[in-house]
C-alpha positions, 0 to 999 in steps of 0.5 A: 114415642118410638115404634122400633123394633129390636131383633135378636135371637135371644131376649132375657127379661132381668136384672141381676145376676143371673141375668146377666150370666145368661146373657154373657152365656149366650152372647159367647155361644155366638147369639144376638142377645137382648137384655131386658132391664126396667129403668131405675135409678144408678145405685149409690156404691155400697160402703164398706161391705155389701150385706148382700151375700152369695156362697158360690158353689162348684157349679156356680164357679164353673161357670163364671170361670167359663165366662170369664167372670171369676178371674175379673172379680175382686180377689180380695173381697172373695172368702173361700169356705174351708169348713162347714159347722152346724149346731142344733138346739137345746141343751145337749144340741147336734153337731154337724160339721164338713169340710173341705178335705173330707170332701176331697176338695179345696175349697167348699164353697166361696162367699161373694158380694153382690156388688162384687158379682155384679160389678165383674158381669156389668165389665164383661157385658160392655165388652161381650159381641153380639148384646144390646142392653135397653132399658124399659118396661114390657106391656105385653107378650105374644108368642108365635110359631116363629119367636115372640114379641115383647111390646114395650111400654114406650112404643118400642118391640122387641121380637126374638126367638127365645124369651127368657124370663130372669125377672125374679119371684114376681116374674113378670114373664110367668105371669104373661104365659098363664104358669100357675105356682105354689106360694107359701110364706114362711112368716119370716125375715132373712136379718142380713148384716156385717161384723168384724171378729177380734180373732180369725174365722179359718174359713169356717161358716156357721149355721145354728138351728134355734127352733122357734128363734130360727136359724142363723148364719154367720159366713166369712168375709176376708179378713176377720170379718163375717156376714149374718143371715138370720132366718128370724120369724117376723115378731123376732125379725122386728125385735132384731131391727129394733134394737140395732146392731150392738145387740144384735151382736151380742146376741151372735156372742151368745151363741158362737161363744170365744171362738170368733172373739169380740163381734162389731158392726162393720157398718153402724147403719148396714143390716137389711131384712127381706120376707122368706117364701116359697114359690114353686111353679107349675113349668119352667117353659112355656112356647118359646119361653124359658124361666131361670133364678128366681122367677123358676125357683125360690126356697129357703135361704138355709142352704145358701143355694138360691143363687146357685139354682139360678147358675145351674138354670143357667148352665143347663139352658145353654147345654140344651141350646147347645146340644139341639139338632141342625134342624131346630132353633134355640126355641123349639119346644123339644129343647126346652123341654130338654132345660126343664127335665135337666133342671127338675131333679136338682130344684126339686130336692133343693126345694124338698130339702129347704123346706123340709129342713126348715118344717123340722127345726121351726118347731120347739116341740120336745120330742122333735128337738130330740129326734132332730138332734140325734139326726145331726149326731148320727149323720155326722158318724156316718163319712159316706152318707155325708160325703154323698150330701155334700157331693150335691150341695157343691154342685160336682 
């Protein structure tokens, strides 16, 4: 067993994208960086198309262009969004539409695999200067005047100046610095899957609130293909993986009508589901310690905005770093807590927005449905208040 210890300036706990990002972020910011990430088996490579989607937005973009990621993703597994339709319930449902030019500009949004995302940050980190990757579990967590020791499961530690923790809803790292959260289950599944469609999309992503059945997605992929995320309750999550994926495109026929063609499964076996859940903690910092992605925030997939909270963490944490005085590392206490006060308006209108929405529109209650839908037609008359919405939604 190895009694080691590996030192850098900044450890990041984590996995995945965001991860990944921060560890790129602040590799070429110049800093000693260690990637934290548990063992686990190479993953087969995804078939076809990935279920597991992102809708980039502006800010996201920014920041891998920044990187250098954006141009190294697979151009021709990207889908730029050009428009946004939302449709409500009943038989005289609310319309919503957006789109690109009314928001001045080119693009709102881009639709991302994660094997894509993920395959353009692993290639950019084997090149990055300044970061180690280990592979390994983390036992305990000690934090000083100085920096933090992580103690390794194998005897290794790990000793820096900054510990982040990207380790994802059940953060490890939280848990270790006593950050209490908010939990709240939503009692449904997020139904993830892949269809082709016999006429083209135009870059157009749909959403329809179904009240008691939920919400669906249908985004573009390249091509004529699109990528479902139904936000079903779990009696209705079963139902769906029960009856596989040709009824579950009939059921999508159903609701987008002519416009999209004939929909097929792009992959017979390829339609997953995952719980819905709110978790909102207590801080985002603690001594030495900084949370992001996931382990900071967790709302509700109807806005598409998970991952995007994740790259404004990011974004945000590294400004601060960046920004701090000659005198102060890139832990000091008055830095951090500059990262949470950046982040805290944007994550709390997110989760207040989210799950609002989702309170409002999960319920079959009449007057609510009507209420509900007027709100829809109203906000589409009015362009300002419209334009402010999705001024936030882009992340500009």
């Amino acid at each position: 067993m190895s009694t080691s210890t590996i030192a850098s300036a900044v450890c990041i706990v984590g996995n995945g994208a965001i991860a990944k990002t921060a560890a790129l972020g602040f590799a070429q910011a110049g800093h000693t960086v260690t990637l934290l990430a548990p063992p686990h088996p190479r993953p087969s490579p995804v078939a076809d198309w990935d279920t597991r989607v992102y809708a980039l937005n502006h800010t996201a973009h920014t920041l891998l262009s920044g990187l250098r990621v954006w141009d190294a993703l697979d151009a021709s597994r990207v889908a730029p969004v050009e428009q946004m339709r939302v449709a409500g319930d009943g038989a005289t449902p609310g319309l919503l539409g957006f789109d690109a030019y009314g928001a001045h500009v080119g693009t709102l949004a881009w639709i991302v695999e994660d094997q894509n995302l993920t395959q353009a940050l692993d290639a950019a980190l084997r090149f990055a200067p300044h970061v180690q990757q280990i592979s390994g579990r983390a036992s305990a967590l000690a934090s000083d005047a100085e920096g933090v020791s992580l103690q390794l499961e194998d005897g290794r530690s790990l000793r820096c100046t900054l510990l982040v923790g990207a380790d994802g809803a059940q953060s490890w790292v939280r848990g270790q610095c006593d950050i209490g959260y908010d939990y709240r289950a939503y009692h449904q599944r997020g139904v993830v899957a892949n269809f082709s469609c016999s006429q083209p999309h135009h870059g157009v992503a749909h959403q329809w609130f179904l009240g008691a059945d939920g919400i669906v997605a249908l985004l573009p992929l390249p091509g004529q293909r699109v990528s479902l995320v139904w936000s079903a309750p779990d009696a209705l999550a079963d139902t769906l993986l029960r009856e596989g994926l040709d009824a579950l495109a009939a059921r999508l026929q159903t609701l987008a009508g002519a416009e999209l063609g004939t929909l097929s499964p792009l992959q017979p076996h390829a339609v997953q589901a995952f719980p819905l859940k709110l978790i909102r903690p207590h801080a985002l910092t603690a001594a030495r310690v900084a949370l992001i992605g996931d382990a900071a925030h967790q709302v509700h997939p109807l806005a598409g905005h998970g991952m995007n909270l994740g790259f404004g963490d990011v974004q945000d944490l590294l400004a601060a770093v960046a920004a701090r005085e000659p005198q102060r590392d890139i832990g000091d206490p008055r830095v951090l807590a500059r990262y949470a006060r950046a982040r805290h308006e944007d994550v709390l209108l997110m989760q207040l927005a989210t799950d609002g929405l989702a309170r409002l529109f999960g319920t079959d209650l009449e007057p609510l449905r009507v209420i509900r839908n007027f709100g829809l037609n109203l906000l589409d008359k009015l362009p300002f208040v419209k334009r402010k919405l999705i001024t936030q939604a882009l992340g500009k």
